[in-house]
N, C-alpha and C positions, 0 to 999 in steps of 0.2 A: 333071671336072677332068682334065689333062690334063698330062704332061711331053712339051714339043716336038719330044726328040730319042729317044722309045722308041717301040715297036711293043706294043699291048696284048695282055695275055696272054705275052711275053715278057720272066723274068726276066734278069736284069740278073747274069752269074756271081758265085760268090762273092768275093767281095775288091775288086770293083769298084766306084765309086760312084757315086752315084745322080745325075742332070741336075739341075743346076744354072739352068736355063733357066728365065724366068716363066712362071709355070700361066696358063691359059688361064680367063678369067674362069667364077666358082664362086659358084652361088647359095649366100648367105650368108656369103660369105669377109670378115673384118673383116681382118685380117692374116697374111702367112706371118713366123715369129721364129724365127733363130735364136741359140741362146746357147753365151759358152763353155763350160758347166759341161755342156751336152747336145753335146758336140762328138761330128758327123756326124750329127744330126737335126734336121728343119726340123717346125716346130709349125704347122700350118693352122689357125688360128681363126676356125671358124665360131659363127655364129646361127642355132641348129636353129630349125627351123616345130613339130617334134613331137618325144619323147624315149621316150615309150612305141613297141616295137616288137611289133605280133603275131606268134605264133608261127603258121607254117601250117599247117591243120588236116589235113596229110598226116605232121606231125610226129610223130617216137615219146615226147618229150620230156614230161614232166607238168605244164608247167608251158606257161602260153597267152602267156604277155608276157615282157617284156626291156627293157631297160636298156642301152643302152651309150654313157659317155660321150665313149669313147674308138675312132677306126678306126685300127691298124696298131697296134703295139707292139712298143714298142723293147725286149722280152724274147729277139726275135732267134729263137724256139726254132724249129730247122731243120725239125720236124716237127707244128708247127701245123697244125691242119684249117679255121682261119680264112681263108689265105694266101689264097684265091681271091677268097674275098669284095673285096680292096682292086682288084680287077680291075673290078668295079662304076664303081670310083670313076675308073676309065682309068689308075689306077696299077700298078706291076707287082708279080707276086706274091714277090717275092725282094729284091731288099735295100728298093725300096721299101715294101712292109710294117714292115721293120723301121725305116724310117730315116726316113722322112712319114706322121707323125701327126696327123691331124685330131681337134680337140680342140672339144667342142661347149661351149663358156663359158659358154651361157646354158641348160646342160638342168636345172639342179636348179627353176631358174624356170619352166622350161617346163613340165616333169613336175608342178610343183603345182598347177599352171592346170588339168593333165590331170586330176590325181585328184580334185580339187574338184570337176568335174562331177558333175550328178545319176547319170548314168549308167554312173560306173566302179563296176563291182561288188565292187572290192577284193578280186579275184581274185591268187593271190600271182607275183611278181615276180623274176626272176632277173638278176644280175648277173654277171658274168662269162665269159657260155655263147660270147660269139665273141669281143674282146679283153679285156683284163686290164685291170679297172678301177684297178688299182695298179699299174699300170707306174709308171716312172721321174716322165711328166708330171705325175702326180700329186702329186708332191713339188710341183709350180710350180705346179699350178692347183687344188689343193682340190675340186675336186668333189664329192668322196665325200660329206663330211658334210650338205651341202645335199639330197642325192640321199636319203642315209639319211633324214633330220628331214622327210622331204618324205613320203615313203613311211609311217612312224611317224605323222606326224601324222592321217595320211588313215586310219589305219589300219588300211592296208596290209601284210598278208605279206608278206618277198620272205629273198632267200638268198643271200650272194656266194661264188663260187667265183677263187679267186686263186692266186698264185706271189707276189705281192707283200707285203713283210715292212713295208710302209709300213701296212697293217693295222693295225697296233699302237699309231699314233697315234690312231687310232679309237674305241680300246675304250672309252674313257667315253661315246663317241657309242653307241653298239654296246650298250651295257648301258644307256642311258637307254631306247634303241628296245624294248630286248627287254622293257619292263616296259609297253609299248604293242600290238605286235604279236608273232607268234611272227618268230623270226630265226633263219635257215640259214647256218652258218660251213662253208665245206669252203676246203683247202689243197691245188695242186697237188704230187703229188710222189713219181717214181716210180723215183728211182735217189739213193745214196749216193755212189758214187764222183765226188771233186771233180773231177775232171781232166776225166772224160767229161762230166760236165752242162758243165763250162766250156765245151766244144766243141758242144754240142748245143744249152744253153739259155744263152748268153754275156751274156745281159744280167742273165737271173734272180739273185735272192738263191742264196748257196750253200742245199745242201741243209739242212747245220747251223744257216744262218740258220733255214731255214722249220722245221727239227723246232724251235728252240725258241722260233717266231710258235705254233705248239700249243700250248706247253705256258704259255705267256704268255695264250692265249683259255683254257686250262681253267683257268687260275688265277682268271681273271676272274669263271670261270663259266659261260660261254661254252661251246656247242656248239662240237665242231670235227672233222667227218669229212673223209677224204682220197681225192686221186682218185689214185690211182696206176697212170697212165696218160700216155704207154703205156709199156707193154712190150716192150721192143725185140728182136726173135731174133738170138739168139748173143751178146746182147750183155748185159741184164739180165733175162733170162730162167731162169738155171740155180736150182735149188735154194738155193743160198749164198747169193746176190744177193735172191732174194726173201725168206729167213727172216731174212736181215742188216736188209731193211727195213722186213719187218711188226715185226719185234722193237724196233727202233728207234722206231716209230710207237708202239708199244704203250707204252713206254717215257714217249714225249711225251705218251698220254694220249689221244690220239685218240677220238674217241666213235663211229668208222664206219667203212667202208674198201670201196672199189671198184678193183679191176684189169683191165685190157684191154690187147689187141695193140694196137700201131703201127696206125694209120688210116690209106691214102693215097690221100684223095682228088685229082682233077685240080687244079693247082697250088702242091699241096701234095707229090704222088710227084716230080716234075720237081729240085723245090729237095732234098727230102730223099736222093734216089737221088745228084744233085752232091756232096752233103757225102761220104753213104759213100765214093762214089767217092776221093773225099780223100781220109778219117782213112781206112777201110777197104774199100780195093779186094777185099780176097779176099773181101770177104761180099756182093758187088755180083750178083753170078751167081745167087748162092741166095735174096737176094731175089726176084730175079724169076723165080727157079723158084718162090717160095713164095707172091709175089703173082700171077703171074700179069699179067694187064692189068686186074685189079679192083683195088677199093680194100682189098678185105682180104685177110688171109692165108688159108690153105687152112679150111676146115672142120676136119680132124685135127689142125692146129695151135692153133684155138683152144680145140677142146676138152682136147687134153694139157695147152696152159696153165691153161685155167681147171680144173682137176682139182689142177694143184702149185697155183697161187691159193687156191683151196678147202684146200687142205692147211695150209698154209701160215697162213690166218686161223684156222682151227679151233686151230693150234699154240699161236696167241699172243690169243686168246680174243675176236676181232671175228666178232660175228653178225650185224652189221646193216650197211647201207651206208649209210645216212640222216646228214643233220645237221642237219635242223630242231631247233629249239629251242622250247619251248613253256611258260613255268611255271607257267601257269594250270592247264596241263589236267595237270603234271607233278603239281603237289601236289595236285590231285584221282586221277589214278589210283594213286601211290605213297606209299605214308605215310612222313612225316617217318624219314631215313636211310636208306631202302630203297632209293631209286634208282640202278641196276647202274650198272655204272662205263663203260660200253659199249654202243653199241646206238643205236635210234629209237625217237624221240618225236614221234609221228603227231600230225597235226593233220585228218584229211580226208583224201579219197580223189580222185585224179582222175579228171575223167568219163570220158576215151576210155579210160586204161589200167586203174584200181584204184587205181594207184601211190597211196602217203603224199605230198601234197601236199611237195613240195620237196625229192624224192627222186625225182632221175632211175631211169625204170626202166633200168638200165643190164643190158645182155646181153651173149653174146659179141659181140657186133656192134657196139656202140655206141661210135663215137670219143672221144678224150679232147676235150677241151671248148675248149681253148685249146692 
């Protein structure tokens, strides 16, 4: 699919907006919609063929399959590592990412056809690993729960990784699952200051919304580790900023906790390097003294960060980065009260890494997810 009046691979500047021109006929397009209440997005609604995605076997990732109902999101975050992916689709990776969303209507149907087969082995499942099954669309098209009860029923593993505070409508969905399969809760969320997510992640739930979607999943019962990622240099990187938000997480309740540097892959450094330039031109230099022309930052950068990281979780008592959920196998290994208030709850090992099934091995390398 195709907008008539852009060049692929060429984001579209910030502030600008996105061609208005008919797409170019798209296997499976039932309708583009737009509404007032989503004003400056256009909904693509397709009829996927298939809803399960394999992962490839070059991946470092522990988990083999994916989910995604969703291509593009209107969470806008300047520093997504998805943004190239919508280039796939002949759209560009800057405002169209955030602003045309192809919305798959028919995957919860499709995905139970899949897992019915003799042949799925009920290997577990991840949601959220390239766009955010709870963006905004979500509120207009339900998917989640069809996706959930579809998964549970087969029973199936799987794990959502989100910024989306629409979560919450779920949880009874969410807690019938977990008494069928194990179920993995993790919450993006790597900086406190309102001002700055506003500018960085403009569509997302504020921060305060998502610390208390945590503390609303551990009420429930509910698993719920965080990916707090990334970590931006100069920017929420200092001592303060990190003990301000593992404290705060701790606080929420969190059962896990993973941190990393800024990730910038190709069409993703383009768009995120534009915004610095914006909000902050004097730190435009030093990035690319500190990236370089690679996606990450230096080696002695990552390791100084993940040493205050490490500090920083020891302070405020997260050992583990996991947020599988298991009660089966919980009230078989810990007896009635003992279970720590923090940490993983393994279900299985993955075959290429070791990892805890539904526990990214996450390292200094490994980008934030969304």
């Amino acid at each position: 699919m195709r907008w008539t009046t852009q060049q692929l691979n060429q984001p579209l500047p910030l502030g600008e907006a996105p061609s208005t021109q008919p797409l170019l006929p798209l296997a499976g397009l039932v309708k583009s919609v737009q509404t007032p209440e989503f004003a400056g997005i256009t909904f693509h609604e397709v009829l996927s063929k298939s809803a399960l995605n394999k992962v490839p076997p070059s991946s470092s990732m522990p988990f083999e399959w994916t989910v995604n109902p969703y291509r593009g999101c209107s969470h806008a975050c300047v520093y997504c590592f998805a943004r190239k992916s919508h280039t796939y689709l002949d759209f560009d990776s800057g405002v169209d990412f955030d602003s045309q969303v192809v919305v798959k209507i028919n995957v919860a149907q499709v995905l139970g056809k899949e897992l019915a087969k003799a042949s799925w082995q009920r290997d577990h499942v991840a949601l959220g690993t390239n766009t955010d099954p709870y963006q905004r669309a979500e509120g207009r098209y339900k998917l989640m729960p069809g996706i959930i009860k579809a998964l549970a029923d087969s029973g199936t593993p799987f794990s959502i990784l989100t910024k989306g505070t629409l979560l919450a409508r779920d949880i009874g969905v969410l807690r019938e699952a977990g008494q069928q399969v194990s179920v993995g809760m993790g919450i993006s969320l790597a900086l406190l200051d309102e001002d700055l997510a506003h500018t960085l992640e403009p569509g997302t739930p504020s921060p305060k919304a998502r610390l208390a979607l945590i503390s609303k999943l551990r009420d429930a019962g509910l698993p719920c580790g965080v990916m707090a990622m990334p970590i931006l240099p100069w920017l929420t990187d200092s001592d303060e900023a990190l003990d301000s938000l593992f404290a705060a997480l701790a606080r929420a309740g969190a059962t896990g906790l993973s941190a990393g540097a800024l990730y910038l892959r190709p069409g993703t450094r383009e768009w995120f390097m534009h915004w610095l330039a914006r909000e902050h031109p004097a730190l435009v230099g030093r990035y690319q003294r500190l990236y370089g022309s690679g996606a990450y930052a230096s080696k002695e950068y990552r390791q100084w960060l993940a040493g205050r990281v490490n500090e920083a979780k020891a302070r405020h008592g997260f050992v583990a980065q996991g947020f599988i959920h298991d009660p089966r196998q919980e009230e078989a290994q810990y007896p009635a009260g003992s279970l720590p208030a923090t940490g993983f709850r393994g279900v299985g090992s993955n075959k290429k890494t070791g990892a805890p099934v539904g526990t990214p091995a996450f390292s200094e390398l490994t980008p934030t997810l969304f």
